[in-house]
C-alpha positions as CSV (number, residue, x, y, z in Angstrom):
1,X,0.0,0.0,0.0
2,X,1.5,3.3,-0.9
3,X,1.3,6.2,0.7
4,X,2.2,8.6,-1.0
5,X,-0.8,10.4,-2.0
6,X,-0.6,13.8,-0.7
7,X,0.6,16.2,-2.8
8,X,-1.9,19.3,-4.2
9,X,-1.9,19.1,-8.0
10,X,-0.8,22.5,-9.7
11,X,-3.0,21.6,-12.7
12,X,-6.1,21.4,-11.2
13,X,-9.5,23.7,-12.1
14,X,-9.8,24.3,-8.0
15,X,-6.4,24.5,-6.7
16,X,-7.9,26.7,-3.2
17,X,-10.7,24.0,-2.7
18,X,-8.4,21.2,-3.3
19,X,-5.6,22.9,-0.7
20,X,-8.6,23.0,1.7
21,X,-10.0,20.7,1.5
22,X,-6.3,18.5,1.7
23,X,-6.2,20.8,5.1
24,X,-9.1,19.8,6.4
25,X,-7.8,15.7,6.3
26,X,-4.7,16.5,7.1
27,X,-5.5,18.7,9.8
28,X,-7.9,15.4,10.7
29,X,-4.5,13.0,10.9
30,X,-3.0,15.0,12.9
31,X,-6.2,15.4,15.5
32,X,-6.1,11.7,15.5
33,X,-2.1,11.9,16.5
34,X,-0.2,11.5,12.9
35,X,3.1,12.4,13.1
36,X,3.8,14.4,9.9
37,X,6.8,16.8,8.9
38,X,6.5,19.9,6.0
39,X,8.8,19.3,3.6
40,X,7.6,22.1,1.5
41,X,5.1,24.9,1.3
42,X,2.5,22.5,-0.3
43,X,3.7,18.9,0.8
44,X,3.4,17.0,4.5
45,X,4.8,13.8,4.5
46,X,4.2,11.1,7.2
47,X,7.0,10.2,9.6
48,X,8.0,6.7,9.3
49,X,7.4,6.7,13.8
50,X,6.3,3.8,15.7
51,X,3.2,5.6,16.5
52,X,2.0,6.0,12.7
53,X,2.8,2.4,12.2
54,X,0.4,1.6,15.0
55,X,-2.5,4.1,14.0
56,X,-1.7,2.8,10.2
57,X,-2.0,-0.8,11.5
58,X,-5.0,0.3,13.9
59,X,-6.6,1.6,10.5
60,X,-6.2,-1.5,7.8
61,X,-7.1,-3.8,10.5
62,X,-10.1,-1.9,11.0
63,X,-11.2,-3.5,7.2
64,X,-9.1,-6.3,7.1
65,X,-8.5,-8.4,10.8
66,X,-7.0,-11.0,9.5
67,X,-4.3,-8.9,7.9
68,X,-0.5,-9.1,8.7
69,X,2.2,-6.0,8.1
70,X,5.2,-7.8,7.0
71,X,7.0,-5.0,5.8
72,X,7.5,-1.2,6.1
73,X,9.3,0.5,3.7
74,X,10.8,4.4,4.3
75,X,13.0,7.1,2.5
76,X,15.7,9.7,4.7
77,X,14.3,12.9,4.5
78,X,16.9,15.4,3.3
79,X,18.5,17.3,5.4
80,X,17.4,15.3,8.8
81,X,17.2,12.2,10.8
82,X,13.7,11.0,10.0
83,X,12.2,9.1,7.6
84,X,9.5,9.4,5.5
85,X,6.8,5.9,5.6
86,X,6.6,5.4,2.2
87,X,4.5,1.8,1.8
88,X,3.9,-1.2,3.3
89,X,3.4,-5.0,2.0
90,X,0.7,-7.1,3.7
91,X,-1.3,-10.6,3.8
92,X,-5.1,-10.5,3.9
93,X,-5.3,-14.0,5.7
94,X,-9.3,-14.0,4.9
95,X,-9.8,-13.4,1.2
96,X,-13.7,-12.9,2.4
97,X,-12.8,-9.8,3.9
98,X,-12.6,-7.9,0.7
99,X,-16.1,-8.9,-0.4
100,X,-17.0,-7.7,2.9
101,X,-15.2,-4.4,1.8
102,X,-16.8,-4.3,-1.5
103,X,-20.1,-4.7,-0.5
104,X,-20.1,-1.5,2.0
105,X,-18.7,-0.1,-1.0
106,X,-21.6,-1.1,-3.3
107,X,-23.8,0.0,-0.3
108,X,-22.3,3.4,0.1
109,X,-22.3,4.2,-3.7
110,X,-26.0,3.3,-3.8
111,X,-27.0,5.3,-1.4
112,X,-25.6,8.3,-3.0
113,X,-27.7,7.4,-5.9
């Protein structure tokens, strides 16, 4: 699973929506005690801490119980001693789990219709 995906596209039609509303979750993460550092003006990464490995594990597990972690993978941030959590590989033990999964989905998108 990458995670990666939380940079602010400069091409977009609604860059100050999009910046606000990418606030507003991050601003979330960090209410629900994310460690994250600014790189840059526009881009937060998230500290590869044990604390974020146990709210990230916390949150897949939520979907998936029978899922193991078996690896973390990080880059050095420039400049510092941290590192940036960059993925993770993990087992779904209980294939049934995902149809679980995809049925809220189908739920969810329903009831929006």
């Amino acid at each position: 699973m990458n995670l990666e995906d939380m940079d602010i596209s400069f091409e977009s039609t609604r860059p100050v929506t999009e910046e606000k509303e990418h606030k507003s979750r991050l601003d979330q993460m960090i209410d629900d005690g994310y460690e994250f550092v600014q790189e840059d003006r526009m881009e937060y990464v998230l500290l590869d801490t044990p604390k974020n490995r146990e709210l990230l594990t916390k949150l897949v597990k939520s979907k998936f119980p029978s899922l193991d972690i078996s690896k973390w993978e990080n880059w050095c941030l420039r400049k510092t001693d941290k590192f940036q959590l960059r993925s993770f590989e993990c087992y779904i033990r209980d294939l049934n789990e995902l149809k679980t999964l995809m049925d809220e989905m189908k739920q969810v998108s329903e009831d929006e219709d």
